[in-house]
C-alpha positions in Angstrom: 9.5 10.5 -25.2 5.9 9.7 -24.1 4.1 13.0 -23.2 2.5 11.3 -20.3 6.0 9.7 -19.0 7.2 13.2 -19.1 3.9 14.2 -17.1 4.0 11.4 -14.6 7.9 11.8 -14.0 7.6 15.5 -13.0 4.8 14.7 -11.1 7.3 12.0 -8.5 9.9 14.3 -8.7 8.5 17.9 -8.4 5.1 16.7 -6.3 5.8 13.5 -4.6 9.0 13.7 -3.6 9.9 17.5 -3.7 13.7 17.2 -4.9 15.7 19.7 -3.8 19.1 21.1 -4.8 22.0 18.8 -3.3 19.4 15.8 -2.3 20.7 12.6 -3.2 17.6 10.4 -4.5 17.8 6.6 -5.4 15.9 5.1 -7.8 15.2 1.2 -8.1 13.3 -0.8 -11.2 11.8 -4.0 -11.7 10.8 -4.7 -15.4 12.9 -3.6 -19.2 9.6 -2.0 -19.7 10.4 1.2 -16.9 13.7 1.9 -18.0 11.8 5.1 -20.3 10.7 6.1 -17.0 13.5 5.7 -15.5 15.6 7.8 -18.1 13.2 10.6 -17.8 13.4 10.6 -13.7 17.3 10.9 -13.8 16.5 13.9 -16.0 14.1 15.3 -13.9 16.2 14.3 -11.0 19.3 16.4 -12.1 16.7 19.4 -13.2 15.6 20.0 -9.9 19.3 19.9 -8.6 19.4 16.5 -7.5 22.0 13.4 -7.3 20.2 10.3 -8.9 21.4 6.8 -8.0 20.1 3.9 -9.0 19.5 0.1 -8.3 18.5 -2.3 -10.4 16.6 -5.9 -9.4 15.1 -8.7 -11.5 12.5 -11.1 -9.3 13.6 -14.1 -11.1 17.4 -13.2 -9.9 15.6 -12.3 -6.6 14.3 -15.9 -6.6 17.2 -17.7 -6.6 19.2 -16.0 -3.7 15.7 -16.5 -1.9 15.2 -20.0 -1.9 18.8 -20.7 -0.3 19.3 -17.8 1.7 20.8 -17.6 5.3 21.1 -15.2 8.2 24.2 -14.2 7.9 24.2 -13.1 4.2 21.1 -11.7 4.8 22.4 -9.5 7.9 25.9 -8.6 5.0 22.9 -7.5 2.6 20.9 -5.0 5.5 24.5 -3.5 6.3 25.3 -2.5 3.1 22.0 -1.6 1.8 21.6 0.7 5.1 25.0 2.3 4.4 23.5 3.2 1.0 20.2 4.3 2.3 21.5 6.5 5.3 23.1 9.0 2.0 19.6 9.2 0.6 16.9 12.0 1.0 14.4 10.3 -1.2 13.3 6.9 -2.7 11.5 6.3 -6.2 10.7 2.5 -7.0 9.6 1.7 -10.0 8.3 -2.0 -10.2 7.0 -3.7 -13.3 8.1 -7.0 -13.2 7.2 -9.4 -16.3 6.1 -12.1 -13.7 4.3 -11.1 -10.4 4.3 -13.8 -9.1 8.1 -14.9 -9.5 8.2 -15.6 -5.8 5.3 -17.7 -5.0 7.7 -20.8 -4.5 10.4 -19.6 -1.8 9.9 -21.1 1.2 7.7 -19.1 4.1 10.4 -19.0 6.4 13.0 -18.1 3.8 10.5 -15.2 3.1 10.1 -14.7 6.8 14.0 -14.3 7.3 14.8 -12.2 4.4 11.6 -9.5 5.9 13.2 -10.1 9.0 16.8 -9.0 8.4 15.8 -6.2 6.2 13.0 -4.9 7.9 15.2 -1.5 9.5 15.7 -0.7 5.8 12.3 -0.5 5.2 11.9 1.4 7.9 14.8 3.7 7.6 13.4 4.6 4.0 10.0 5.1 5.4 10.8 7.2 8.2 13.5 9.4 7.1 13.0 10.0 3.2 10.9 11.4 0.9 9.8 8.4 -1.1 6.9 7.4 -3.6 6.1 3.5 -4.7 4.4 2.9 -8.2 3.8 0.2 -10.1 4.6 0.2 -13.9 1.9 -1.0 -16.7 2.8 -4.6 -18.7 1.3 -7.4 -20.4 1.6 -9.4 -16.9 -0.4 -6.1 -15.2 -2.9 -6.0 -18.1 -3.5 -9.7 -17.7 -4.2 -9.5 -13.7 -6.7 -6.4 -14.5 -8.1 -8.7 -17.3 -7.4 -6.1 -20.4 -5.5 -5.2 -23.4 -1.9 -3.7 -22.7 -3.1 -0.4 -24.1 -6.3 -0.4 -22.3 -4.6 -0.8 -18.8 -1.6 2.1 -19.7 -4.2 4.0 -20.8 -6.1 3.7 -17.5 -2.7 3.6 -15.6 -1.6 7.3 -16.9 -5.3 8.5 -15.8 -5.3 7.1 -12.3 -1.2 8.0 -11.7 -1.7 11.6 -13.3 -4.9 13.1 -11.8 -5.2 16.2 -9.8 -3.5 14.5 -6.3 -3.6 18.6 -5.1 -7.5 18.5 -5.1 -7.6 15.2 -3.4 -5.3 16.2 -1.2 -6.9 19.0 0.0 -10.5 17.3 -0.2 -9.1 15.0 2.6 -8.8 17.5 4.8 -12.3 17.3 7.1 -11.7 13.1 7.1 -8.3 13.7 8.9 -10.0 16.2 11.2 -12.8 13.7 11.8 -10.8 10.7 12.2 -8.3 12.7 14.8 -11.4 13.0 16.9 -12.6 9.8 16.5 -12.9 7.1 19.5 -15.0 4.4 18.4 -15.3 2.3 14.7 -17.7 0.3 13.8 -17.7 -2.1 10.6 -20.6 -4.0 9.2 -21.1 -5.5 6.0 -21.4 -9.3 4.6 -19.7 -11.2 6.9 -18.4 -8.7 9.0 -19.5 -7.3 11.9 -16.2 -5.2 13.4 -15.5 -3.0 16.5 -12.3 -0.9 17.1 -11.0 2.1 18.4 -8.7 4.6 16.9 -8.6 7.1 19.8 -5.5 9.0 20.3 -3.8 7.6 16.9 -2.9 10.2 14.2 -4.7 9.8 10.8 -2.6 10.5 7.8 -3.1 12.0 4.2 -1.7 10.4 1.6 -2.8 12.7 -1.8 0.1 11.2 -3.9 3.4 11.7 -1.8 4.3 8.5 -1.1 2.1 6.2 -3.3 1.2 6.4 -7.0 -1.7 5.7 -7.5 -2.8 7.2 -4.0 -5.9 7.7 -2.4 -6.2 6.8 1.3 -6.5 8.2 4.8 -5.2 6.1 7.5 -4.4 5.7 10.7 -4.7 2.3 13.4 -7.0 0.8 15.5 -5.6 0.6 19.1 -3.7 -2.5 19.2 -6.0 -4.4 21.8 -9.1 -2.8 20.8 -10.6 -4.9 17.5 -12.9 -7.4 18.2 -15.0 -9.2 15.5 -15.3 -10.5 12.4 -14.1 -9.3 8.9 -14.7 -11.2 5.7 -12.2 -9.4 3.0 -14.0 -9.4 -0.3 -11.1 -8.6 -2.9 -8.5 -11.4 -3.5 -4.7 -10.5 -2.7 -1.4 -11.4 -3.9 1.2 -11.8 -1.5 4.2 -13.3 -1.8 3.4 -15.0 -4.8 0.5 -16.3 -4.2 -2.8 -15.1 -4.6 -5.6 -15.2 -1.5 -9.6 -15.1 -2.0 -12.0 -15.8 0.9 -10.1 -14.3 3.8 -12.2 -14.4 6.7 -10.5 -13.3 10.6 -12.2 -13.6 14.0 -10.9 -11.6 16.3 -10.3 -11.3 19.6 -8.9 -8.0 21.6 -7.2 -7.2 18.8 -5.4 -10.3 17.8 -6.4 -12.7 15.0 -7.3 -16.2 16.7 -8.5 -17.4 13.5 -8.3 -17.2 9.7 -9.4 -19.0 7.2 -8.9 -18.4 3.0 -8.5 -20.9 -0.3 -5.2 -22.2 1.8 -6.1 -22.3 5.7 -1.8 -23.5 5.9 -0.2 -21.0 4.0 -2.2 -18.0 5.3 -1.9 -19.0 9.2 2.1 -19.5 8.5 2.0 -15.9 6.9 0.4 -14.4 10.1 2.6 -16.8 12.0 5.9 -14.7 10.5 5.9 -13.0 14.3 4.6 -11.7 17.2 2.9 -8.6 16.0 1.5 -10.3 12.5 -1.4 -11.2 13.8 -2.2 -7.6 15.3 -3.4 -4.9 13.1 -1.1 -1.7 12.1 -3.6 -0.1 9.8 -6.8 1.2 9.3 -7.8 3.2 5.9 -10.5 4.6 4.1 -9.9 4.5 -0.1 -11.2 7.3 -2.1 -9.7 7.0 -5.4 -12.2 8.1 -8.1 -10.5 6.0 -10.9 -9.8 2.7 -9.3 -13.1 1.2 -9.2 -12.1 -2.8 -9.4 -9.2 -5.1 -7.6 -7.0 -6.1 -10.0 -4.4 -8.0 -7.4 -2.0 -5.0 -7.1 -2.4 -4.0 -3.2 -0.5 -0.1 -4.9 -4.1 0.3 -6.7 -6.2 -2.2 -4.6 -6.2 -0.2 -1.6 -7.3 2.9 -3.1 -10.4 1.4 -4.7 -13.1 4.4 -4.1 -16.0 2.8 -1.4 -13.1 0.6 0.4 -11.3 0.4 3.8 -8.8 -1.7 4.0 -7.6 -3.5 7.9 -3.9 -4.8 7.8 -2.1 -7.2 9.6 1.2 -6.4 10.5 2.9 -3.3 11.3 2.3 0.2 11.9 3.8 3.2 10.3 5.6 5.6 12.5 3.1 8.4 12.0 0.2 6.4 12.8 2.0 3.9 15.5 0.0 1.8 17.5 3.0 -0.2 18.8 2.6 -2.7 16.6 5.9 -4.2 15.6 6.3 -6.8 12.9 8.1 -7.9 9.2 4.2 -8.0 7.8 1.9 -5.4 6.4 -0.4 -6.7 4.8 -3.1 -4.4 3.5 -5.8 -6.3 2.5 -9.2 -5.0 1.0 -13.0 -4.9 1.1 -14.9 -3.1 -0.5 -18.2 -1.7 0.2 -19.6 0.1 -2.8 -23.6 -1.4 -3.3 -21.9 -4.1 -6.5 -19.8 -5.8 -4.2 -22.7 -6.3 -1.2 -22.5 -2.8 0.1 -21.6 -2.2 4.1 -21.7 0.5 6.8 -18.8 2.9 8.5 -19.8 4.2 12.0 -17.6 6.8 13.6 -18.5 7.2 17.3 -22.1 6.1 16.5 -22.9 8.4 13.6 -22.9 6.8 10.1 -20.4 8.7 8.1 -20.3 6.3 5.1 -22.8 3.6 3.7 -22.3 1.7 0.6 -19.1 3.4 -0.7 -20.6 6.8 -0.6 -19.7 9.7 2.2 -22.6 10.7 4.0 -21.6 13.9 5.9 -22.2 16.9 4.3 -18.1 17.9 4.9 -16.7 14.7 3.4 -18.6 14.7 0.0 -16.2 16.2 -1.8 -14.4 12.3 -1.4 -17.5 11.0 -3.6 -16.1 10.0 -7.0 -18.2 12.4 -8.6 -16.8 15.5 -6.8 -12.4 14.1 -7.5 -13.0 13.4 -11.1 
């Protein structure tokens, strides 16, 4: 076995998801290419005293019960898939499908309907397991971060192995600062964003619940963001891939947007009520995930970015923002890609990707490498 398999397995057992004697903890893969992974997690799994389960999915078979799906096989699927997930103290997915975007060509409201039904799955697992999300390195990954295979493992193993407990703990005075926090502000090309986050929890995540991780967040109080936001890093969602995303908004609800495909990004936001409101706001700080490669797992924690989602908001950071969307979508602000400005109650606390307070430099890449 892979040294660094071994590594990054005892690291999502042992770290992430902190499997105890008697836990039951279900694993699902995407992708031939994980199973090594796999293997070594049921191992690891049954170390620590843990019950492994595990599922496995294909997109393409994925595909085909999407594009004729109906409600009431959809609402069969959430029962039995909750039944399964109420006997489970953690989650590990594993996803490296050969195809990202296998998906691109269901139907919006199919999509819509399936998020729908199984949206208090999602949240079940969310809210009441340990769980961790990576993604797994192919020649389809590779491709999107425009590499060689080996390259982009080799990178991957760097990014998803690194000292999370330093991070972790380097987080620390941007939680405290964000907790007593009122009053955002956002500039950069093409954006020019207000928002408060007053009251709303900020949250850690130091490679519990993501790998890669790499973020603080929190959310804006729903009815606060007003503005504009032009998104400088191109995501894929659903299958398809967005550049040029540009929102006005309006006490916090997006009254216009506008990307390479003005229809199919207004019928995403138009999946619900609350898709169109924002459930996330969160600062990126990874040291080794300098450049979007159309993965939102690594996106998100590009170091110098913030990303603002559409969508829904996690239970620890809850806004009231309810919705079968969340959408994290990315701009960065590191000097390369224009550079930009984060105020915190009127005090500039980071300009062009780097942390300016004395208290959060230790965020800088040069001080989490």
């Amino acid at each position: 076995m892979d040294p660094r398999i071994e590594k990054l397995s005892k690291l999502l057992v042992e770290y992430s998801c902190r499997v105890q004697k008697g836990e039951n903890v279900l694993i699902e893969y995407d992708g031939e290419n994980c199973k090594d992974l796999v293997r070594q997690l049921i191992k690891d799994v049954y170390r620590n005293g843990g019950s492994p389960y595990v599922n496995i999915s294909d997109s393409a078979v994925s595909r085909e019960i999407l594009l004729e799906c109906e409600q009431k096989q959809l609402s069969f699927m959430r029962e039995y898939r909750m039944k399964q997930m109420e006997g489970m103290q953690a989650y590990i997915a594993v996803r490296g499908s050969d195809n990202s975007s296998e998906l691109a060509d269901v139907p919006a409201d199919r999509m819509a309907l399936y998020n729908r039904e199984l949206l208090p799955v999602l949240d079940k697992r969310v809210n009441d397991t340990k769980w961790v999300i990576l993604r797994y390195p192919n020649p389809s990954m590779a491709q999107l971060a425009g590499t060689s295979t080996e390259a982009f493992a080799d990178f991957f193993f760097r990014v998803c192995t690194m000292d999370y407990a330093k991070m972790n703990k380097a987080m620390d005075p941007l939680k405290e600062l964000m907790d007593a926090t009122d009053k955002v502000r956002i500039k950069g090309p093409g954006t020019d964003l207000e928002f408060s986050i007053k009251g709303m929890n900020a949250v850690k995540c130091g490679g519990e619940c993501n790998i890669p991780d790499g973020e603080v967040y929190t959310a804006p109080v729903k009815d606060s963001v007003n503005g504009v936001i032009s998104y400088n890093t191109p995501s894929e969602e659903r299958g398809f891939t967005y550049e040029n995303i540009v929102f006005e908004i309006k006490d916090g609800k997006i009254v216009k947007a506008t990307s390479n495909n003005d229809e199919k990004i207004n019928a995403l936001l138009d999946t619900d009520e609350g898709a169109r409101y924002f459930g996330e706001f969160a600062l990126g700080v990874n040291p080794f995930v300098l450049e979007p490669m159309k993965d939102t797992l690594f996106d998100e924690k590009i170091s110098g970015s913030f990303h603002l989602t559409p969508g829904a908001s996690y239970e620890d950071a809850f806004n009231g923002n309810k919705s079968a969307v969340h959408w994290d979508l990315v701009m960065i602000q590191r000097q390369e890609y224009g550079g930009g400005e984060i105020w915190f109650d009127d005090v500039l606390i980071r300009k062009d990707g780097l942390f300016m307070l004395p208290e959060l430099e230790g965020l800088n890449p040069e001080n989490l490498k």
